[in-house]
C-alpha positions, 0 to 999 in steps of 0.5 A: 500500500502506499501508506507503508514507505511513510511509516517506515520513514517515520519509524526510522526517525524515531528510533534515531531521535531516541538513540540521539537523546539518549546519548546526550543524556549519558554525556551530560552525567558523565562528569569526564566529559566535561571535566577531562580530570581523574574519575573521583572515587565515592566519599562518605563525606561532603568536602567542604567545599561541595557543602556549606553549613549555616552557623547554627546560633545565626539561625538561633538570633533570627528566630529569637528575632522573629519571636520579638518582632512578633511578640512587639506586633501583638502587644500592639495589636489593639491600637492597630486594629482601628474602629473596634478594639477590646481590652483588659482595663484591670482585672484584680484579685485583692485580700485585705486584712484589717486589725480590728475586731469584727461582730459575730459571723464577720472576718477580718480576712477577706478575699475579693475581686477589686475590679472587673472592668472591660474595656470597648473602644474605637476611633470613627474618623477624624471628627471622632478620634475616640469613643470609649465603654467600660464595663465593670463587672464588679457595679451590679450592687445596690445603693441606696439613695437619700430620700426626702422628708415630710415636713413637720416631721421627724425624720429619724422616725423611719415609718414616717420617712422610710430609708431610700429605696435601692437604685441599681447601678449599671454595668457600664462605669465610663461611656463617652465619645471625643467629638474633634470638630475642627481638626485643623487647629487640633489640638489647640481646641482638641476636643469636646468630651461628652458621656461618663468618664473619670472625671479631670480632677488632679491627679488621682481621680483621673486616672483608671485604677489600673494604673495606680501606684497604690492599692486604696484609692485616696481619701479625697474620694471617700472617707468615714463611716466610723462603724457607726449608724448617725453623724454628729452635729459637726458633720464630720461624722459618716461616710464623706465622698468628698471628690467623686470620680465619674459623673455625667459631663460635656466639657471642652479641652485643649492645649496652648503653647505646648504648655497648657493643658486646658479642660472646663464643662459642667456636669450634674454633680450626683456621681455616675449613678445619677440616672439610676438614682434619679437626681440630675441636678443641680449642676456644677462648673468644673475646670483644670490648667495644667502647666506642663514644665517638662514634657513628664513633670507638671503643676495644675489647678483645678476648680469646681463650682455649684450647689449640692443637694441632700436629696434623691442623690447618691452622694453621701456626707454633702448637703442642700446649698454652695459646693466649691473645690479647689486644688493644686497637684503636682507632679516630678518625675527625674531624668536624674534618676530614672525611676523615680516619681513623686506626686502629691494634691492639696484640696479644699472646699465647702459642703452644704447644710445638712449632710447626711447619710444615703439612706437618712431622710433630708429635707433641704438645708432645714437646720433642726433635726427632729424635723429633717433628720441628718445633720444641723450644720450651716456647712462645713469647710473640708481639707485634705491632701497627700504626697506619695513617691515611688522608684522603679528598679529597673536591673540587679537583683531587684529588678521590677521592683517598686517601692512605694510610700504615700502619706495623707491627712483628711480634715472633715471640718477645718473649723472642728478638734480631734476629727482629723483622719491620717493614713501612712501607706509602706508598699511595694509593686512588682511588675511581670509586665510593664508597658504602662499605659497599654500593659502591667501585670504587677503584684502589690503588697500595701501595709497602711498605718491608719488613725482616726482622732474622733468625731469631733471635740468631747466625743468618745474614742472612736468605735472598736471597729472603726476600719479608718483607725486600724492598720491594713494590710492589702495584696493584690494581683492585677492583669492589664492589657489593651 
């Protein structure tokens, strides 16, 4: 057939091709053909110049190296993550023992969970570089408010004025938004702040317990209570919050020259619980300068301005009438010594006519109280300051260490004797982890050394379970992170 001379041309191509290729690639492994040396007998090991072998502790630092550079992205992650981002604010383990007698079925040993808080926060845009939630896990209690009384009266008589109904607290400690509308001259005029948040009063009640440098929180914010159910008629008797730390507020803040830090608004003056509570006025005018004289160091002054009220508030120890309060705090922190910090606040101020307890029916400023219970006192002039220092250690054999020593007074009325409140606080922090604000897991041990003169002039020693004039020892342990 014809077909038969085309395949057998065909099929003699193939095998040549094949025989040709399979030359090539017996040339091409045969190093003789390119070498033209003496065939190399078969060694069991690699000379060193056929094999090269990377420094084993060059790979150890890379990956040592990779570890940090991954460990510094995660610690840094929450800022990163821009609208939405979760954190730790504090969370802290507390045990408190107190040297003083305690009634049947109580202890003076107790194991607690100082704060559970939180935290929710994001940046919007521009306009709205911050809005800010924090939950505390630890506010589901209940308070009781400071009731009214019928007039004519007696309001110690609790069937014709019962004690304050019970008003829930909520989660949410601080939830505020940072509103920026003219970012062009930020942060000159920075910001408005509008919400709940801990409010810019010197130095301690404006920053997160998270942070602090010692365990109690100062007596500026909170003091008394003697163990006892009244108060005297000089009103330095019963719980007193002389500065509060959060609040419902909007006010204005900014910075001036690079040297002033400028914050002024007004809030309603009742404490964070004023919603549930009920009472959202009277208000009060509030504003801090703070000059910086290093970018680390500073003095500022602080002032508030308004009236109190008595009633359906959950403010205790103030009355119906004028509120003022002015400050100075201080604060140095040495490059000569790096590690080395101290800070102190001084503040006085005026409470109205008849404080009360929450919880002890009051009716307005009246001054007879077999009519409107609580105190009798036109007002009462309070002072109160403290100064504290602390050095980090930061190598040898204590590194992370901090030692801490703080010392305070509190005068519940600047015009009465033998009521005055002294506390010296001897501690330590150390920190597993230290990257402040975003990070610090730490342990602390305070020891306070507490006094309480009395309640006024003439009056008895103070109760036998008075906490405020006996030592407490306090340990806690605390996780941060943001």
């Amino acid at each position: 057939m014809r077909s038969h001379p085309m395949v057998l041309t065909v099929s003699i191509l193939t095998v040549l091709l094949a025989l040709f290729a399979g030359g090539y690639v017996a040339s091409a492994a045969d190093p003789t053909k390119e070498n033209q040396g003496p065939i190399q007998p078969p060694s069991s090991k690699p000379t060193p110049s056929s094999l090269s072998v990377e420094d084993p502790m060059v790979n150890y630092e890379k990956r040592i190296g990779a570890l940090e550079e991954w460990k510094a992205k995660i610690e840094k992650l929450p800022s990163l993550s821009g609208k939405f981002n979760v954190g730790m604010n504090a969370l802290q383990i507390l045990y408190t023992h107190l040297d003083a007698k305690t009634a049947e079925g109580k202890s003076s040993d107790n194991i607690s969970v100082r704060r559970s808080e939180l935290l929710f926060y994001g940046k919007i845009n521009e306009y709205v570089p911050k809005w800010h939630a924090l939950a505390e896990f630890q506010s589901i209690n209940l308070t009781n408010n400071t009731p009214g009384c019928t007039p004519g009266t007696d309001c110690t008589n609790r069937t014709q004025n019962p004690g304050g109904t019970a008003a829930s607290t909520t989660y949410f400690r601080e939830s505020y938004i940072d509103f920026r509308p003219f970012p062009s001259i930020a942060p000159t005029f920075n910001m408005i702040r509008m919400g709940i948040f801990r409010m810019p009063f010197g130095i301690f009640t404006e920053t997160s317990g998270g942070l602090r440098d010692v365990i109690s929180s100062p007596y500026l914010t909170s003091v008394g209570g003697s163990g006892t159910t009244g108060l005297t008629t000089n009103g330095t008797g019963g719980t007193i919050e002389f500065v509060h730390e959060r609040d419902y507020f909007a006010d204005v803040r900014g910075t001036l020259f690079d040297r002033m830090e400028f914050v002024g608004g007004i809030m309603n003056g009742n404490n964070f619980q004023a919603n549930a509570v009920g009472a959202n006025s009277p208000k009060v005018f509030y504003t801090r300068e703070r000059f910086l004289v290093t970018d680390i160091s500073w003095v500022s002054f602080t002032l508030q301005s308004g009236e109190s009220n008595n009633t359906n508030t959950a403010i205790n120890g103030r009355g119906k009438g004028k509120l003022d309060r002015f400050a100075v705090d201080a604060r140095y922190t040495s490059r000569l010594i790096p590690g080395f910090m101290m800070q102190g606040e001084f503040w006085q101020g005026h409470d109205g006519a008849n404080q009360t307890l929450v919880g002890t029916p009051a009716q307005g400023s009246c001054l007879t109280r077999a009519i409107c219970g609580g105190d009798g006192a036109p007002g009462v002039q309070r002072r109160t300051w403290y100064v504290y220092g602390k050095y980090f250690i930061s190598n040898g054999p204590l590194q992370n260490f901090e030692p801490v020593l703080m010392y305070e007074q509190f005068d519940p009325s600047t015009t009465t004797s033998n009521d005055m409140y002294t506390r010296t606080i001897v501690g330590f922090n150390y920190y597993f982890e230290n990257l402040p604000p975003k990070i610090q897991t730490k342990l602390s041990i305070d020891y306070e050394f507490r006094h309480h003169q009395g309640t006024g002039p003439g009056t008895p020693a103070v109760p036998v379970g008075d906490p405020f004039a006996k030592n407490a020892l306090l340990v806690q342990f605390q996780v941060r992170y943001q």
